[in-house]
MITIVEX-140463 format. One record per residue (C-alpha): x, y, z. Coordinates in steps of 0.001 Angstrom, whole numbers, padded with zeros to 6 digits, always signed. Layout:
# MITIVEX-140463
XYZ;...
END
This chain:
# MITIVEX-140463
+000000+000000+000000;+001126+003401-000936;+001869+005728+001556;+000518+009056+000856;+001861+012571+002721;-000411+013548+005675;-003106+016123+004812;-003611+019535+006164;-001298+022953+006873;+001119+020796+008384;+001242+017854+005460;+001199+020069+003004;+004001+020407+000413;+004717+024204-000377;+006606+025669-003254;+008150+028386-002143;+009133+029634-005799;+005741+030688-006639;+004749+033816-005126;+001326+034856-003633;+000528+036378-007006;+001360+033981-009455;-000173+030921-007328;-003553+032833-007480;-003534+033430-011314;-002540+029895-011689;-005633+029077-009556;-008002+031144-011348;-006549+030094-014503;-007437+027103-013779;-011145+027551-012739;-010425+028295-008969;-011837+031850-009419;-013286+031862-005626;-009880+032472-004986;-009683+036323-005757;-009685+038716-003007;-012300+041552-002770;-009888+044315-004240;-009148+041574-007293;-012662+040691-008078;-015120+043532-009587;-018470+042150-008703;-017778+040529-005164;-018522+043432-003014;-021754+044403-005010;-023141+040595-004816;-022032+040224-001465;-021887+044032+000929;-019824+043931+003761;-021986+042973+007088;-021162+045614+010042;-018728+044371+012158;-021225+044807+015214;-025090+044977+014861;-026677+048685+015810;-028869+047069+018154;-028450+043826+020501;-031638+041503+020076;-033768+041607+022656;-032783+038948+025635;-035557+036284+026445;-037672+037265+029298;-038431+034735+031870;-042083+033964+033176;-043420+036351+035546;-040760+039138+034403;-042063+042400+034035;-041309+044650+030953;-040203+047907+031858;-040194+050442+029585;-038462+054188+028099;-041734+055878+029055;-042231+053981+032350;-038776+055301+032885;-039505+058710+032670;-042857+058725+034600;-040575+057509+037552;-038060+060143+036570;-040594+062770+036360;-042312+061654+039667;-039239+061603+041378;-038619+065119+040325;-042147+067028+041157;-041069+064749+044677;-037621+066605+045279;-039317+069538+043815;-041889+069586+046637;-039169+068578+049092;-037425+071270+048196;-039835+074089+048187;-041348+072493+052060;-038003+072777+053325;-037393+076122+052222;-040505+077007+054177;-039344+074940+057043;-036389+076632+056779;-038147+080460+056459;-039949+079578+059577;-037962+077829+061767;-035879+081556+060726;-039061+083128+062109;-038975+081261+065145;-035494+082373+066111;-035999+085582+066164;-038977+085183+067785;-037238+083276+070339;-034455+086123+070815;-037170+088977+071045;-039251+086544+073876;-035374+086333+075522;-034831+089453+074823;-038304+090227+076647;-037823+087717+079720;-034962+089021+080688;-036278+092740+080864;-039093+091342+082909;-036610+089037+085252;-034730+092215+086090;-037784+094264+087110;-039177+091126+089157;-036459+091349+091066;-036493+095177+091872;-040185+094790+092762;-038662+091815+095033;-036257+094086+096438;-038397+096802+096892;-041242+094672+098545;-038587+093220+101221;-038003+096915+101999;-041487+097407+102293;-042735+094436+104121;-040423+094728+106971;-041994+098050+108063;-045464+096620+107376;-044859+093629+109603;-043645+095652+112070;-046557+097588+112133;-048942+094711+111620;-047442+093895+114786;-047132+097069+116865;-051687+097248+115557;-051846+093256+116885;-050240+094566+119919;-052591+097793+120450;-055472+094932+119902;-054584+092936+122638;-053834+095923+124990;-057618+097309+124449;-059119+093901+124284;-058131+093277+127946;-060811+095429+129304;-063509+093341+127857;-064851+089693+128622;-067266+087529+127333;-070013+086021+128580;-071917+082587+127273;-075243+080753+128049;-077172+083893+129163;-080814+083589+128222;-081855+085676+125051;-084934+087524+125075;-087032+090509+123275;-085985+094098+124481;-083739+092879+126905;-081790+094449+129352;-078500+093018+128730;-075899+095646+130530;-078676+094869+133875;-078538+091259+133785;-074761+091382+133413;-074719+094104+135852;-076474+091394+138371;-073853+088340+136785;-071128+090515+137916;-072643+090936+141292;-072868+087257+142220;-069745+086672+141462;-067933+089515+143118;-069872+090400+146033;-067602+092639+147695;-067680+094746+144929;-070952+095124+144514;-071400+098776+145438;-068929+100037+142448;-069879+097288+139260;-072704+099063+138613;-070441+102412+137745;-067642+100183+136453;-069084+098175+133925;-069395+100706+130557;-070696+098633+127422;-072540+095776+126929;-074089+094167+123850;-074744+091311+122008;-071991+089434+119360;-073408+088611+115810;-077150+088556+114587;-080517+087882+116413;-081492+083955+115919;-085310+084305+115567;-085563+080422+115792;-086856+079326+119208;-084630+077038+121469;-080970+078247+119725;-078160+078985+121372;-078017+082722+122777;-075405+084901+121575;-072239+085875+122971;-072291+088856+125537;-069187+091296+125246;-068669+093378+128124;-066237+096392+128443;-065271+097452+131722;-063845+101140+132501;-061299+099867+135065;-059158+097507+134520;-059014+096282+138175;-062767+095418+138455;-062188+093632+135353;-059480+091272+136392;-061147+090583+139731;-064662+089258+138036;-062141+087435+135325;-060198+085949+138500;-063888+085105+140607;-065623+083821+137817;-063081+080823+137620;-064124+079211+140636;-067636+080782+141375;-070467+078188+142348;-072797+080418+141268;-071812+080272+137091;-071106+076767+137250;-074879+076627+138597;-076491+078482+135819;-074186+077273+133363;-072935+080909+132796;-068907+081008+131715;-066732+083946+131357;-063919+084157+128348;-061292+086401+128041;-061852+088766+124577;-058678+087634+122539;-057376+088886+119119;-057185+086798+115954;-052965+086345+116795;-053826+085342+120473;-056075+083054+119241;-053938+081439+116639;-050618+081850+119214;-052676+080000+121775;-053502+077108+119214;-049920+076551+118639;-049150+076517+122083;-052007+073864+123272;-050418+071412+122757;-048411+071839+125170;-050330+072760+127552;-051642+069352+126967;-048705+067452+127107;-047359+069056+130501;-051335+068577+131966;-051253+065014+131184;-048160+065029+133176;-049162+066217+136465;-048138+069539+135517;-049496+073140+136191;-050357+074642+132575;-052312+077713+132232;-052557+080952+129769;-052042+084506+130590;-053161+086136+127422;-051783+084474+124575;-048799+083137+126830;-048472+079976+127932;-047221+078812+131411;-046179+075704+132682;-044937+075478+136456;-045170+079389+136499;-042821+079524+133629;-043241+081259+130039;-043358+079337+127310;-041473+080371+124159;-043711+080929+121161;-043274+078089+118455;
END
């Protein structure tokens, strides 16, 4: 069997004394035409036009099931809705901005403001320390001037009330009873006399307070001093009271108790006024 040379480029047998030339007129010479480039052959490029060497537009891909084909004008909807978005974004925020401006100098004028009224508050504060220090003096010195004039006068409960009474006679006649040995003078020592408060018209209530005013002080204090232990109240159920001021009273409530406290104890607790006295000894106001 003959052998025959392997085929292809690297079988092949070239002769490398013909050129390119002459090898392709010898081929087209002899019928191998096809071998002509496109410069050597005058009808090849109209019969067959060059292709571009990439297409103007890539074919559209495949689209998988349940894909959703978005669009140029879909596109620029969105774009367009995004804009009138930052748009009204914008044009809020500049009005945020104008009146959060407002608000600041608002702000500064209110400080501005606060502070002129903080600094006259605390003039007026200044000024009204200066000024209450004489008034509570004198609120005390009047309190004091009270108590001093109230200690002529005592008061008198559970005296029967009737119609176009005698009242400055029946305490005239009290008074009597319970200082005999002064008997002869009461009737020039005892100056007003009336009534406390409103006329009850219902039957049965409670009379109202008597408040008596003496002219001497020493007839006073001896009916103040009898009446404490004097049968003869206890038997009508008549009581005397000293007249105190509103400060007495509400220095005596502070004191009471006390007074309580050193009763309880086997003490001796008692008032003089509005002081209190324990073991004959004056209590310090709380």
């Amino acid at each position: 069997m003959t052998r025959q040379p392997p085929r292809g480029r690297a079988g092949q047998k070239r002769d490398h004394a013909l050129t390119k030339p002459t090898y392709s007129r010898a081929l087209t010479g002899a019928g191998h035409d096809y071998t002509l480039s496109w410069d050597e052959s005058g009808s090849f490029d109209e019969d067959f036009p060059v292709l571009p060497a990439t297409p103007t537009k890539s074919p559209a891909g495949k689209r998988r099931a349940g894909e959703m084909v978005v669009s140029a004008d879909l596109f620029d909807k969105v774009f367009a809705e995004l804009d009138s978005i930052k748009t009204l974004i914008n044009t809020r925020s500049d009005a945020l901005d104008a009146r959060i401006t407002g608000l600041e100098v608002t702000m500064e004028s209110v400080s501005c403001d606060v502070k002129t009224v903080t600094t006259k508050v605390e003039q007026l504060e200044k000024r009204v320390e200066q000024v209450e220090q004489p008034v509570r003096m004198a609120q005390k010195r009047i309190d004091e001037m009270e108590t001093y004039t109230r200690r002529w006068n005592l008061l008198l409960n559970g005296v029967p009330e009737t119609v176009q009474e005698d009242v400055r006679g029946k305490v005239i006649d009290i008074c009597q009873q319970v200082v005999p040995d002064m008997r002869d003078c009461l009737a020039d020592k005892v100056d007003t006399v009336h009534r406390l408060g409103r006329r009850r018209p219902a039957e049965g209530a409670q009379p109202r307070t008597i408040i008596v005013q003496f002219i001497a002080r020493v007839c006073r204090d001896a009916v103040w001093k009898a009446a404490k232990t004097s049968p003869f109240l206890n038997q009508q159920g008549f009581r005397f009271k000293e007249d105190l001021s509103k400060g007495d009273k509400e220095r005596r409530a502070k004191m009471w108790p006390r007074i309580q406290r050193a009763r309880a104890a086997g003490k001796k607790a008692f008032y003089v006024g509005a002081r209190a006295f324990i073991e004959g000894e004056a209590q310090p106001d709380e």
